[in-house]
C-alpha positions as protocol buffer text, in pm:
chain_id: "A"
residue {
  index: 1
  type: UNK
  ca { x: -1582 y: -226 z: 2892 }
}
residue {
  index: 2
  type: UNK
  ca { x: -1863 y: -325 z: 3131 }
}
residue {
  index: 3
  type: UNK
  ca { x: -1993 y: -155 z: 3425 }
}
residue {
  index: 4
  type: UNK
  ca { x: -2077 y: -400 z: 3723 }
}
residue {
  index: 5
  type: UNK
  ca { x: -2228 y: -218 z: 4042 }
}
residue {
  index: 6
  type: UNK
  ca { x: -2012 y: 117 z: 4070 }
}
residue {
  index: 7
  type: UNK
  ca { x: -1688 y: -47 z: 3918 }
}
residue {
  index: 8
  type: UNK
  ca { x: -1591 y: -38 z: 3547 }
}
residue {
  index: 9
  type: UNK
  ca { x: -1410 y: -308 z: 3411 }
}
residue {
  index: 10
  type: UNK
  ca { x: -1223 y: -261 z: 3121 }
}
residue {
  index: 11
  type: UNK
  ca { x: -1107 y: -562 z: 2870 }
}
residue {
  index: 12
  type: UNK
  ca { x: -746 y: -554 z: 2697 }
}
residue {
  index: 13
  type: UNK
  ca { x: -992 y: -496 z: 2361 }
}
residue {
  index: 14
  type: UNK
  ca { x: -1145 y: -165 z: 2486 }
}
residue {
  index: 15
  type: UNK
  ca { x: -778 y: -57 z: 2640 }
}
residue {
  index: 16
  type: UNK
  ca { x: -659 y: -133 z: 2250 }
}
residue {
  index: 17
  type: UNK
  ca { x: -940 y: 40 z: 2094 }
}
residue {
  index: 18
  type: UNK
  ca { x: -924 y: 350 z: 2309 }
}
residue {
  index: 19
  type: UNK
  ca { x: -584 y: 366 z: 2214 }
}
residue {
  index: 20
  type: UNK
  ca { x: -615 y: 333 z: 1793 }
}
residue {
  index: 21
  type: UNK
  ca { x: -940 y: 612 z: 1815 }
}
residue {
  index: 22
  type: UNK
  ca { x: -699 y: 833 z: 2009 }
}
residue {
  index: 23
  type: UNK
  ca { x: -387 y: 771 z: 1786 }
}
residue {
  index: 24
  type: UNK
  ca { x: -588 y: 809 z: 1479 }
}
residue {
  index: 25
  type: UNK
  ca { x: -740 y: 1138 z: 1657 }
}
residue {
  index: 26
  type: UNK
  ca { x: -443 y: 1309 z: 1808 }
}
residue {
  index: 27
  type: UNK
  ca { x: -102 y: 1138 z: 1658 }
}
residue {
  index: 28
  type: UNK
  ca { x: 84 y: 865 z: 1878 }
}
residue {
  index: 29
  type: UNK
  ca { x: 302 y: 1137 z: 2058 }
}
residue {
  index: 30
  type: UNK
  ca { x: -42 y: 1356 z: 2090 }
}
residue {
  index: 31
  type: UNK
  ca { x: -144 y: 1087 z: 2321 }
}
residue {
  index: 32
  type: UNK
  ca { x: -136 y: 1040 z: 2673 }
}
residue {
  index: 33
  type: UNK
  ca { x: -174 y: 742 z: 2893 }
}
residue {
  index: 34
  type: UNK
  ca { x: -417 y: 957 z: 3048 }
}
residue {
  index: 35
  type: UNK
  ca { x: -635 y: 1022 z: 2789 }
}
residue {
  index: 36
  type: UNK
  ca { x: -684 y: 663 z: 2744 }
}
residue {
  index: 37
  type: UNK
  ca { x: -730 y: 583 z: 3093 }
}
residue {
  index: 38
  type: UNK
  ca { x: -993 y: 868 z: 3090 }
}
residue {
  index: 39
  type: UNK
  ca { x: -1202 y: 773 z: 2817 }
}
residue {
  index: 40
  type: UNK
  ca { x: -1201 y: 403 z: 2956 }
}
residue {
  index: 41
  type: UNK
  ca { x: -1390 y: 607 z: 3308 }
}
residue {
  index: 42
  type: UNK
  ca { x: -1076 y: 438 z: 3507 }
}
residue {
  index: 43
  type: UNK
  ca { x: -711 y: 529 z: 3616 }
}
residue {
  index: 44
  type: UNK
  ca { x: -377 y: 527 z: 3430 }
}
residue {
  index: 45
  type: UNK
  ca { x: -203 y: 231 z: 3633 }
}
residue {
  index: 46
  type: UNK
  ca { x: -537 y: 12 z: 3613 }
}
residue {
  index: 47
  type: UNK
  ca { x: -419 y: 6 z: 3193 }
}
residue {
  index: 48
  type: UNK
  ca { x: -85 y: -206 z: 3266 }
}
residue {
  index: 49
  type: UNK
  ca { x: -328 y: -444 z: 3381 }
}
residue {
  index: 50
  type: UNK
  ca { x: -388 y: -465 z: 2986 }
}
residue {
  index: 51
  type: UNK
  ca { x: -96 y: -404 z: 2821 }
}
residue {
  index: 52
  type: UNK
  ca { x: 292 y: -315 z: 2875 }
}
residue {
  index: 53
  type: UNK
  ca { x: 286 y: 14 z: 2750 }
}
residue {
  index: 54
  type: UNK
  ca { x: 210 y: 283 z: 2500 }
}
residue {
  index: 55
  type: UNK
  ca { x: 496 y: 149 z: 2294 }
}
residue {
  index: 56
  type: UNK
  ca { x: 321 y: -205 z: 2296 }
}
residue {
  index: 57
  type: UNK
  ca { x: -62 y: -101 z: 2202 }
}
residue {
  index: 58
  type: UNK
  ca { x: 127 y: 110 z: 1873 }
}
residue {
  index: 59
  type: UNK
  ca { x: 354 y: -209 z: 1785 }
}
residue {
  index: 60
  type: UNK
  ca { x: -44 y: -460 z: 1832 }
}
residue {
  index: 61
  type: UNK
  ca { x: -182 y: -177 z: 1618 }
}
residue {
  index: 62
  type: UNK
  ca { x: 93 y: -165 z: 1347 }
}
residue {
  index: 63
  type: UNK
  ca { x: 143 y: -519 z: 1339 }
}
residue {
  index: 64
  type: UNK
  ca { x: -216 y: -644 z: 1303 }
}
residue {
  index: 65
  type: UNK
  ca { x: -294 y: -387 z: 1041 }
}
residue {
  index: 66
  type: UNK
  ca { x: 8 y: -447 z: 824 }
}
residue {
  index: 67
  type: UNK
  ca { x: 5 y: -840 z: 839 }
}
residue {
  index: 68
  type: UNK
  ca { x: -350 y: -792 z: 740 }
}
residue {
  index: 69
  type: UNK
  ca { x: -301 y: -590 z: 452 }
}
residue {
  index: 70
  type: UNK
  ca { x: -36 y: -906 z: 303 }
}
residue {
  index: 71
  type: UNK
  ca { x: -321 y: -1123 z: 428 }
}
residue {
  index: 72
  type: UNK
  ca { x: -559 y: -943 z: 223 }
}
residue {
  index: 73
  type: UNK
  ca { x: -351 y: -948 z: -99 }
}
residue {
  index: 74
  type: UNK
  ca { x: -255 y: -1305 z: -72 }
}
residue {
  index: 75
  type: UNK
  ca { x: -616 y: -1363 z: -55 }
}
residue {
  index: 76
  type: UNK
  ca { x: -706 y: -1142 z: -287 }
}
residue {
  index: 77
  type: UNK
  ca { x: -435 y: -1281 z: -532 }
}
residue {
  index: 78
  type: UNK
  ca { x: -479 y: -1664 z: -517 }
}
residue {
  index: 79
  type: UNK
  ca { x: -466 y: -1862 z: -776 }
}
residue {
  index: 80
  type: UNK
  ca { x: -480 y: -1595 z: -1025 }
}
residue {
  index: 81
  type: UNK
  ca { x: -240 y: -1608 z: -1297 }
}
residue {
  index: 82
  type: UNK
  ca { x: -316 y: -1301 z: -1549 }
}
residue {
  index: 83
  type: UNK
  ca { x: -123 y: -996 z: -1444 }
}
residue {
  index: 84
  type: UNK
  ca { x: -454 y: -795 z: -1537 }
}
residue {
  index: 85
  type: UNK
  ca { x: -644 y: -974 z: -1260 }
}
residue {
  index: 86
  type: UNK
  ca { x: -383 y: -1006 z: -1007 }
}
residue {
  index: 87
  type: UNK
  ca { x: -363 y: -614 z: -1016 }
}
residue {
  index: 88
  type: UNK
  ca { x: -727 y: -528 z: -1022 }
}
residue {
  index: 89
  type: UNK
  ca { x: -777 y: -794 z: -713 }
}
residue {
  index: 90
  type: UNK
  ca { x: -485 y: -637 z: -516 }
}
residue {
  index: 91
  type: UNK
  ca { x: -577 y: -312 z: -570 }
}
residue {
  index: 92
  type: UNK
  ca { x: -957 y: -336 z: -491 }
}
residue {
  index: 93
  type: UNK
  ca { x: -822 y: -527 z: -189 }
}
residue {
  index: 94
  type: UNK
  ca { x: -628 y: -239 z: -56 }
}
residue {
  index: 95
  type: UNK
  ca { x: -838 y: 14 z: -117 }
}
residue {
  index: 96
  type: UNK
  ca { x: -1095 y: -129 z: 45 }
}
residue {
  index: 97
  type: UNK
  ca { x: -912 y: -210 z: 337 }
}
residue {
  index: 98
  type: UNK
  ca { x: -853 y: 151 z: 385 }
}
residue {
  index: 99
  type: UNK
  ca { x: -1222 y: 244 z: 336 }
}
residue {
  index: 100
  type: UNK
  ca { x: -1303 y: -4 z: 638 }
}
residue {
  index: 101
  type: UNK
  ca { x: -991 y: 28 z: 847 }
}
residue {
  index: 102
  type: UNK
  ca { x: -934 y: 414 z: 875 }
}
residue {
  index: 103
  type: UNK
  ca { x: -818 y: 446 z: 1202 }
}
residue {
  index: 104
  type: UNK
  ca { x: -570 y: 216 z: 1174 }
}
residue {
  index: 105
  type: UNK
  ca { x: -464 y: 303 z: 840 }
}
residue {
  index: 106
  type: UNK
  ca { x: -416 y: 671 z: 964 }
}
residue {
  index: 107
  type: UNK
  ca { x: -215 y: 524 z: 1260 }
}
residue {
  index: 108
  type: UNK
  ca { x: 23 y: 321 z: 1077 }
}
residue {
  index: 109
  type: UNK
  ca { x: 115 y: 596 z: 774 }
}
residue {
  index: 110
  type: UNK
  ca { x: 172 y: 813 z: 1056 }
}
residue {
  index: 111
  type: UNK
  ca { x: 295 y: 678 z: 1309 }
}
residue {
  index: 112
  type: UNK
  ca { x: 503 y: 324 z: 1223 }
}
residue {
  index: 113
  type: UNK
  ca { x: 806 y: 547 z: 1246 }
}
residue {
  index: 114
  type: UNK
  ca { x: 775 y: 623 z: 1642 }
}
residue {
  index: 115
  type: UNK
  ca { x: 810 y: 262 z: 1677 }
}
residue {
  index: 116
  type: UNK
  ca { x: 1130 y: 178 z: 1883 }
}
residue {
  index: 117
  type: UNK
  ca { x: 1392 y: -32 z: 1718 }
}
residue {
  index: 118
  type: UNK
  ca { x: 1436 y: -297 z: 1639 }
}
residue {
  index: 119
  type: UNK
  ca { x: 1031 y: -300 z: 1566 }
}
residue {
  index: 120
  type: UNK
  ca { x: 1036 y: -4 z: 1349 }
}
residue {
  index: 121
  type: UNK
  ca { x: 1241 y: -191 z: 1077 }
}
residue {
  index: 122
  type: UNK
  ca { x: 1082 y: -499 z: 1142 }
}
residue {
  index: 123
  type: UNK
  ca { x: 705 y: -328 z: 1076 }
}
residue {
  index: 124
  type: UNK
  ca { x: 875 y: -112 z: 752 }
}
residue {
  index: 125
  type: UNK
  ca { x: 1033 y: -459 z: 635 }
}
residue {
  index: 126
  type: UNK
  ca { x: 681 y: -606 z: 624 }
}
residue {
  index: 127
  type: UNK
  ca { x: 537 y: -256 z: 490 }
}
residue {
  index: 128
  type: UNK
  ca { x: 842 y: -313 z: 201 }
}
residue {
  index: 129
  type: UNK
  ca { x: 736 y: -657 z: 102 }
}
residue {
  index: 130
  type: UNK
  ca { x: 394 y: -545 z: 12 }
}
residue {
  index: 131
  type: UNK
  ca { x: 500 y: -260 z: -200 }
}
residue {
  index: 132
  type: UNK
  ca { x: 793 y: -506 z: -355 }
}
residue {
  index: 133
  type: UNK
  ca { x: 441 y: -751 z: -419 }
}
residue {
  index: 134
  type: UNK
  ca { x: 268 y: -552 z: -585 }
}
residue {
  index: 135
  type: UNK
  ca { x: 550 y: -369 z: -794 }
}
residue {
  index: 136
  type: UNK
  ca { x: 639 y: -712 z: -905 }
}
residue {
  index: 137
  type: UNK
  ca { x: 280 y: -758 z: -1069 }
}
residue {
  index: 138
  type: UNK
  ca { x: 285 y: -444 z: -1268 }
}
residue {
  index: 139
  type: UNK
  ca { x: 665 y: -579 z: -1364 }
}
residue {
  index: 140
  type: UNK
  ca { x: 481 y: -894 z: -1481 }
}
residue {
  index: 141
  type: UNK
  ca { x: 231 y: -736 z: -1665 }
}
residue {
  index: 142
  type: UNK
  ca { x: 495 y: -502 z: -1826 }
}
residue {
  index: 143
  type: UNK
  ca { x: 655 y: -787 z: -1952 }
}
residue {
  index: 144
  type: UNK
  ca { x: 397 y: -957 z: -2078 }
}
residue {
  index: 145
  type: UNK
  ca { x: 248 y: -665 z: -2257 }
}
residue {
  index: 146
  type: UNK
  ca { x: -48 y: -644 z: -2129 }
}
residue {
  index: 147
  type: UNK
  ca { x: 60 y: -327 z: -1911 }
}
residue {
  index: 148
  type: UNK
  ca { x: 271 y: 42 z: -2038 }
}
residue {
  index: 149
  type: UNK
  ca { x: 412 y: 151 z: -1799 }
}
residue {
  index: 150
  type: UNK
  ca { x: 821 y: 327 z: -1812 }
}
residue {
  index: 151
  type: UNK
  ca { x: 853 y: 255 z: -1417 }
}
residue {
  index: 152
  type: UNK
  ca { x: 636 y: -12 z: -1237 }
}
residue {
  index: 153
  type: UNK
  ca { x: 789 y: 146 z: -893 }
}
residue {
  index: 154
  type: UNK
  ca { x: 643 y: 473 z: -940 }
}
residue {
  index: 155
  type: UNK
  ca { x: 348 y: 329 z: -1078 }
}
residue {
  index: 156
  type: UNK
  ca { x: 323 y: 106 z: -767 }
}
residue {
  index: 157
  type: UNK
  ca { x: 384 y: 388 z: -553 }
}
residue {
  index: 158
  type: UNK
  ca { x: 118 y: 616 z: -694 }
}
residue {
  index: 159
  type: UNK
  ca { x: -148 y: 350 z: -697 }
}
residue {
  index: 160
  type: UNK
  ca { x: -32 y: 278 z: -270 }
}
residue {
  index: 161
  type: UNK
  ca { x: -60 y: 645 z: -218 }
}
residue {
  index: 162
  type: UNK
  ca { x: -372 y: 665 z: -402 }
}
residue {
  index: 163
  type: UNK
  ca { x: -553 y: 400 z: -177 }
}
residue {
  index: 164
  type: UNK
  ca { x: -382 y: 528 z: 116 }
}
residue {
  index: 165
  type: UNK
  ca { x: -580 y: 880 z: 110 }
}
residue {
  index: 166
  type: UNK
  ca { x: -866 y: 664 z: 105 }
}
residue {
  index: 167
  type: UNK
  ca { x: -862 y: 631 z: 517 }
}
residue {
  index: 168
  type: UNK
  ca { x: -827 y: 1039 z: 505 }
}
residue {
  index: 169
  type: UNK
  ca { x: -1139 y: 1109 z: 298 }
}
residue {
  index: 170
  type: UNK
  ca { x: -1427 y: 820 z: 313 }
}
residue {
  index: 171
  type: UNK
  ca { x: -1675 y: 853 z: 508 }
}
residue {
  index: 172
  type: UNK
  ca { x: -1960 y: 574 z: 579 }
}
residue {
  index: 173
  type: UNK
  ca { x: -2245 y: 810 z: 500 }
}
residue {
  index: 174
  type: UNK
  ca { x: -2088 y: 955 z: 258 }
}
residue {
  index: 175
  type: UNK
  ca { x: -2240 y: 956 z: -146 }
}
residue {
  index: 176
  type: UNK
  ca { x: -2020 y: 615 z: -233 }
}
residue {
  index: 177
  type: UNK
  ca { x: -2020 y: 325 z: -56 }
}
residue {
  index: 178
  type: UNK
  ca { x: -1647 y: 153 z: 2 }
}
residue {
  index: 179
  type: UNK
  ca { x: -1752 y: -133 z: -241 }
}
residue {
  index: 180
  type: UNK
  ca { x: -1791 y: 136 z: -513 }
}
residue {
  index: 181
  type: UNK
  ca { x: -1484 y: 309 z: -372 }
}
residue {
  index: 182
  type: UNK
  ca { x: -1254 y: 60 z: -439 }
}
residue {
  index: 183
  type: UNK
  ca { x: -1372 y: -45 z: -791 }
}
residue {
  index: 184
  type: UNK
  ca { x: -1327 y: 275 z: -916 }
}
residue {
  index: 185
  type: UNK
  ca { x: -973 y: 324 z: -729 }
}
residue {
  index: 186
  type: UNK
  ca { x: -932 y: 15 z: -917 }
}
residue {
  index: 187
  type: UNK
  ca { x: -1030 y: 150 z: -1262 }
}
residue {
  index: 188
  type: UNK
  ca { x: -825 y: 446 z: -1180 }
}
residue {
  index: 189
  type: UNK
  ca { x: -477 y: 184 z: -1076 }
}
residue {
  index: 190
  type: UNK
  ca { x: -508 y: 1 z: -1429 }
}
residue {
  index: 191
  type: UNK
  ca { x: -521 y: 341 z: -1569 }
}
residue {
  index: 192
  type: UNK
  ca { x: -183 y: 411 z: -1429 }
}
residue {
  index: 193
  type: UNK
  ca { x: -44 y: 110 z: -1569 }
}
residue {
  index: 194
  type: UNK
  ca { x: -128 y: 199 z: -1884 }
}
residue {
  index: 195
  type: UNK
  ca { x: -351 y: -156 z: -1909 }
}
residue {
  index: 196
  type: UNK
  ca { x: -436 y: -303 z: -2248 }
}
């Protein structure tokens, strides 16, 4: 957003950003068009200049954050082949993702479910293949003994949820930075596994 003379302009980026601090602040139905326009200094129909809708900037916000999160495992993941490092790798990946990305973290736990169809099960689909990811490691690592674990789908789920309250909590200026964060959510996911 730039001011020139008396007039603000406003870029689709600031409309976008407005929108995720006010989701993440006050829920998706908790916000207004309004509210956005407001804390942009413009009016409400000067925002469809920069997007479709308050359906659209939630669908941009879910979709970005959870095709980065499969980005950042399949980065994270690579050309590892030991079950043991795969896990540790994803896991410090995700939890650090939701040390850096609160807002949108907070937005998409939330909120992915006011998402109109047929984008709602398209978002939870992608969501799914993520947790089916990294279930299957803790299935690989079951099998090859290296992990002891009676069900790698509860185990997968408690190290997601784990990570998840990570956006809730973590604070930049807080005692721990989110390097430190994540190693020791990491310690704390191979624990869970039962890792040998």
């Amino acid at each position: 957003m730039t001011r020139t003379g008396e007039r603000t302009t406003v870029t689709s980026a600031a409309v976008l950003d407005s929108a995720l601090t006010l989701f993440a602040e006050l829920g998706y139905h908790g916000t207004a068009l309004s509210q956005i326009a407001e804390s942009l200094e413009v009016r409400t129909p000067s925002l469809y200049n920069h997007m479709r809708g308050k359906q659209g900037l939630l669908l941009t916000i879910v979709r970005g954050t959870v095709t980065g999160v499969l980005d950042d495992f399949a980065a994270a993941t690579d050309g590892l082949t030991d079950p043991g490092d795969k896990l540790r790798a994803a896991v410090r990946a995700y939890a650090l993702r939701h040390a850096s990305h609160r807002r949108e973290a907070i937005v998409v736990n939330r909120d992915t479910s006011s998402l109109d169809e047929p984008h709602r099960s398209e978002m939870q689909e992608l969501r799914r293949r993520h947790d089916h990811a990294l279930r299957a490691i803790i299935e690989e690592g079951v099998t090859a003994g290296r992990f002891s674990v009676d069900s790698p789908a509860l185990a997968s789920f408690a190290i997601r949820e784990m990570c998840v309250s990570v956006a809730r909590w973590f604070r930049d200026d807080g005692p721990r930075t989110a390097d430190q964060v994540a190693d020791e959510y990491t310690d704390f996911a191979m624990r869970i596994v039962g890792s040998r």
